[in-house]
N, C-alpha and C positions, 0 to 999 in steps of 0.2 A: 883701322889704320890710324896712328897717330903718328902727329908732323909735328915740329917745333917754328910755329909761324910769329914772326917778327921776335922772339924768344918768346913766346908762351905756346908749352905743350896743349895742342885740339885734337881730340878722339873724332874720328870721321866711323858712320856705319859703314862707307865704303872699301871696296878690295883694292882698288885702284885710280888714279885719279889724271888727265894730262892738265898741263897747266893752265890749260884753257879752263875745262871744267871744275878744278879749284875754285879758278875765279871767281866762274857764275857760283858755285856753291857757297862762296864768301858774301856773296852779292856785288860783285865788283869788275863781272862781266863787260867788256863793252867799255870800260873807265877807265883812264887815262891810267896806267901804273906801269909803274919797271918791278921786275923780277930779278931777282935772283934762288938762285937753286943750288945749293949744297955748296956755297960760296962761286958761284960762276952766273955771270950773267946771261939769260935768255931773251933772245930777242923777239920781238911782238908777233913777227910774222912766224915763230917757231913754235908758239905759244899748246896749239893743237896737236903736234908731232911729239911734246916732251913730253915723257914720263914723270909721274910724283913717285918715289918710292916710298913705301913707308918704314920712317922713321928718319924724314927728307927736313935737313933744316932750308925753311921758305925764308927770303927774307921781302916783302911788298911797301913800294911807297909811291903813295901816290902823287900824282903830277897836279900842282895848283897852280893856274897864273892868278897874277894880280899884283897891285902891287903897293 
């Protein structure tokens, strides 16, 4: 599977992916981020139910406070 995440094309050995498990496979499980997927935003609690397709442009950024 390859995705074009934040615009750089990732070769995955995986068939398919929900957004959820992207994440953890990013390392970024569990961490504060917004998604987007194929220009539409998904929201956190959908995170599990959405599909990755491949060749799915991701866009992820993470949430920092401070200030």
């Amino acid at each position: 599977m390859t995705l074009l995440i934040n615009g750089n094309s990732r070769s995955f050995d995986a068939d398919a992916f929900s957004v959820d498990s992207l994440l953890d496979t990013l390392g970024l499980g569990g961490k504060p981020v917004v998604v987007e997927l194929d220009q539409e935003a998904v929201f956190a609690k959908d995170y599990a139910g959405t599909p990755v397709k491949d060749g799915a442009e991701v866009e992820i950024v993470m949430i920092a406070a401070g200030g």
